[in-house]
C-alpha positions in Angstrom: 116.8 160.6 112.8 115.2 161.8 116.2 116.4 165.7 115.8 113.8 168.4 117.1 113.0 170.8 115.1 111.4 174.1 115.6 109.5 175.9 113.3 107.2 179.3 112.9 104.6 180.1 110.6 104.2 176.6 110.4 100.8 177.0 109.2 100.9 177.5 105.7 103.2 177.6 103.2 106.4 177.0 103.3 106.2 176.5 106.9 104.0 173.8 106.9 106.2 172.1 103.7 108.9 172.0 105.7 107.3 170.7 108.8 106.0 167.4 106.3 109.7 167.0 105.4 111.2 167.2 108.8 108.3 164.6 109.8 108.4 162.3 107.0 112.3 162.2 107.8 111.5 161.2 111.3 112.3 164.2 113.2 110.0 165.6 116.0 109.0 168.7 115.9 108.1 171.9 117.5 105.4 173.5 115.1 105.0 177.9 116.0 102.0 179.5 114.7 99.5 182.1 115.9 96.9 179.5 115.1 97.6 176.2 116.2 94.4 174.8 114.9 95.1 174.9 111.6 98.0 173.0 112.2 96.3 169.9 113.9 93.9 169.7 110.7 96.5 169.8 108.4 98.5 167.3 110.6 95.7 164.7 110.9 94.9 165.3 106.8 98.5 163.9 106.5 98.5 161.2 109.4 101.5 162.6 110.9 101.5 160.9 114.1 100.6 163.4 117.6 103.5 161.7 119.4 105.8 163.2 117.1 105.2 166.7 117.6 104.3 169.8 120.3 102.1 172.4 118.8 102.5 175.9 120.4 100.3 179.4 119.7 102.6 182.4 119.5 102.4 186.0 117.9 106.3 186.6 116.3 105.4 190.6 117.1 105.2 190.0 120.5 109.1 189.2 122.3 107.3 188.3 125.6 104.8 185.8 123.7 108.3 184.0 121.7 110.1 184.0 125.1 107.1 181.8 126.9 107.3 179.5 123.9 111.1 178.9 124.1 110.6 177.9 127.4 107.6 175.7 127.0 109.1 174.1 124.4 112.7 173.6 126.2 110.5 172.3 129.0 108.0 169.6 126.8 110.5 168.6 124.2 114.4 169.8 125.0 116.6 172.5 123.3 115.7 172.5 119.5 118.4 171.1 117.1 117.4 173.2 114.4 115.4 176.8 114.8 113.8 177.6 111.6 112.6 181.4 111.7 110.2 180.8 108.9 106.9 183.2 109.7 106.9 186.5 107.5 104.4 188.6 106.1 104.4 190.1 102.5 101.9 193.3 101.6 103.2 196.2 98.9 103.3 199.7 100.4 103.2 203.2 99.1 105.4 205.6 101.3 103.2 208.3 100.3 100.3 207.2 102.0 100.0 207.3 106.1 98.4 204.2 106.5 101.0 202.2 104.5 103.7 203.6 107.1 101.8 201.7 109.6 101.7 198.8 107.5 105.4 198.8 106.9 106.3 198.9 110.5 104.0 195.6 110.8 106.3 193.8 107.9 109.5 195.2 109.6 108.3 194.1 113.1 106.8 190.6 112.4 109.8 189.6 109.4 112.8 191.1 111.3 111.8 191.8 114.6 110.6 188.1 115.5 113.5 186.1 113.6 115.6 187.8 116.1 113.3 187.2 118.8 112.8 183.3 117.7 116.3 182.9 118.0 117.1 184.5 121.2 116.3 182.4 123.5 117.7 179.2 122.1 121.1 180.9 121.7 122.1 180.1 125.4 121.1 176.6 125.7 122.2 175.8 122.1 125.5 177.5 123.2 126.1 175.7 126.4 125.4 172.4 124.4 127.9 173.2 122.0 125.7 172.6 118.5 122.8 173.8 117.1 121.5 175.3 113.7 119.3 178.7 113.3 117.9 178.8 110.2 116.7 182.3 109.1 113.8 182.5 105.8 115.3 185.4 103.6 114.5 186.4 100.2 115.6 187.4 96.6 113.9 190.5 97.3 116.4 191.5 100.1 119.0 191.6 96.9 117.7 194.6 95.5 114.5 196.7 96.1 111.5 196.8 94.3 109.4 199.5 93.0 106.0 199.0 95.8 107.5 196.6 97.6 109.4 198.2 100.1 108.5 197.3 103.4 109.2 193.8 102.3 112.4 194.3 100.7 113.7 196.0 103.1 113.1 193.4 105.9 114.8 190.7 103.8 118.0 192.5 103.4 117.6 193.2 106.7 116.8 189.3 107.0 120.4 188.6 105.5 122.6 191.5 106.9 121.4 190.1 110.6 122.0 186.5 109.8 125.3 187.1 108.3 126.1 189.4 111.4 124.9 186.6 114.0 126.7 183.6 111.7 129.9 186.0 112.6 129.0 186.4 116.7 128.4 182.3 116.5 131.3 181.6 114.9 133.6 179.4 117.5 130.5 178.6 119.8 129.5 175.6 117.2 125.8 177.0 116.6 125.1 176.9 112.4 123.4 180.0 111.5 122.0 179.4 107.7 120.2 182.1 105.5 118.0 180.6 102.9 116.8 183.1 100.3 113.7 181.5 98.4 113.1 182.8 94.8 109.1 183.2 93.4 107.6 180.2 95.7 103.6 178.8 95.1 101.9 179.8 98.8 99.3 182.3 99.9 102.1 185.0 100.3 102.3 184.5 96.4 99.2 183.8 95.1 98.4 187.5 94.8 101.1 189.1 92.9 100.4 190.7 89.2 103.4 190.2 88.1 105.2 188.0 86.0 106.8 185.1 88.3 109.9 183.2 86.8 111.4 179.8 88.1 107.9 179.3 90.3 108.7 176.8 92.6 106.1 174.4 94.5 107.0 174.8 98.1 107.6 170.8 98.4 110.3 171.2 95.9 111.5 174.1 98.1 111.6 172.5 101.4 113.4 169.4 99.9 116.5 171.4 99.2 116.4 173.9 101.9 116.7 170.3 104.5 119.1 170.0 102.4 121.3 173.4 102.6 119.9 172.9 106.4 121.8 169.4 107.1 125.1 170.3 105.6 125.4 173.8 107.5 125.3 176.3 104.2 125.9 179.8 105.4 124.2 181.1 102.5 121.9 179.7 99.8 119.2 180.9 97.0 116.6 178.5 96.1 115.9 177.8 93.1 119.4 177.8 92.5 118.7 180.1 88.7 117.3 182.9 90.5 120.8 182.7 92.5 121.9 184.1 89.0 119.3 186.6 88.3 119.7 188.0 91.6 123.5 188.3 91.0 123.0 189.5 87.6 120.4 192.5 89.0 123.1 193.4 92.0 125.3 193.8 89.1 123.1 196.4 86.9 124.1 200.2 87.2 121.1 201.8 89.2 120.4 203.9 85.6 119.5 200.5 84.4 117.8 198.6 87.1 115.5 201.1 87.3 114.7 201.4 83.7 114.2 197.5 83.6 111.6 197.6 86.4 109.8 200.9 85.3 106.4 200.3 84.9 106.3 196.7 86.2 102.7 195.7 88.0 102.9 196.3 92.0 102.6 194.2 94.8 99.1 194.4 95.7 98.7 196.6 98.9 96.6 196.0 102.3 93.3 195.7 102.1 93.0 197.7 105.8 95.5 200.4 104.4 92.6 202.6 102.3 94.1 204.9 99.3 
């Protein structure tokens, strides 16, 4: 397999899980972070070999900054097979304080803003091709929102609602668009939380099945597949209910820069 496939927030996480699965299945790849060093340690810690893959610093906030990488990258390495708009950020927010607003316009910029910029300028060139696969990194929390975690709520279901609306636009022009919604996964964007975490997946786990969701083209998928069915089961629940289910449940912790 010699596919290229481009990746952001391939620093950590489950970024960089998929990256070691795309490169132990012998794809090149096109690795996107603000922070490319990071990447070239963690490369070199795993003896994945330099002539395999194209490291490129760009901020997913910034439209101008994602443009200039499209076209480095289409330059160095071709038109990706497969876009995976993977960075995100995760921080709890309380509406009633100023500095949270801020800090929810951050989440909704970075986690909705630049998927949409990630994929726009690969659309063309995958389109003219005739085949290509955008792969956008939802979340069970864009099923139903929860009490503190708005911001990031918010942009998943966001995350979804765009993806399905693009998989619609790119319907005839043979471009895959694939929305993967990862349940509680073990990375820093995790490693926080208060709460009680069911079906915690390790990211490796993750990336093995979301290559494979990826490869046969699924439009819509929940990994682990058992919070699929919680996540339908909480859709379900009258609002009365819902509510009185997550009453009281432990917050997602809040910036440290956003001061009570």
């Amino acid at each position: 397999m010699n596919q290229l496939v481009l990746i952001t927030g391939a620093s950590s996480g489950i970024g960089q899980a998929l990256a070691l699965k795309y490169a132990r299945m012998g794809c090149r790849l096109a690795l996107v972070a603000r922070h490319v060093e990071a990447i070239k340690i963690w490369l070199d810690a795993h003896e994945i070999s330099a002539s395999s893959y194209c490291m490129y610093s760009a901020d997913v906030t910034n439209v101008d900054s994602l443009a200039a990488m499209a076209q480095a990258c289409i330059a160095r390495q071709g038109v990706p097979d497969v876009v995976i708009a993977n960075a995100g950020i995760s921080v709890g927010v309380d509406s009633r304080i100023r500095a949270d607003l801020d800090v929810m316009a951050r989440i909704l910029t970075t986690n909705v803003m630049g998927m949409a910029a990630t994929f726009s300028p690969f659309i063309e060139p995958m389109v003219s091709r005739g085949s290509g696969t955008l792969v956008g990194i939802a979340s069970v929390a864009g099923i139903r929102g929860l009490p503190g975690h708005g911001g990031y709520c918010a942009s998943k279901a966001a995350v979804i609602s765009y993806c399905e609306s693009l998989r619609g636009e790119l319907r005839s022009s043979g471009i895959k668009v694939v929305t993967l919604c990862p349940g509680y996964i073990a990375t820093p964007l995790t490693q926080n939380n208060r709460y009680r975490m069911p079906f915690l997946m390790q990211p490796e786990a993750f990336a093995t099945q979301a290559c494979h969701a990826i490869a046969a083209g699924t439009s819509y998928q929940v990994i682990p597949w058992q919070m699929g069915i919680v996540a339908k089961l909480l859709r379900l629940l009258p609002n009365a209910l819902f509510d009185r289910l997550f009453a009281g449940r432990p917050r997602k912790p809040r910036s440290a820069n956003a001061p009570d």
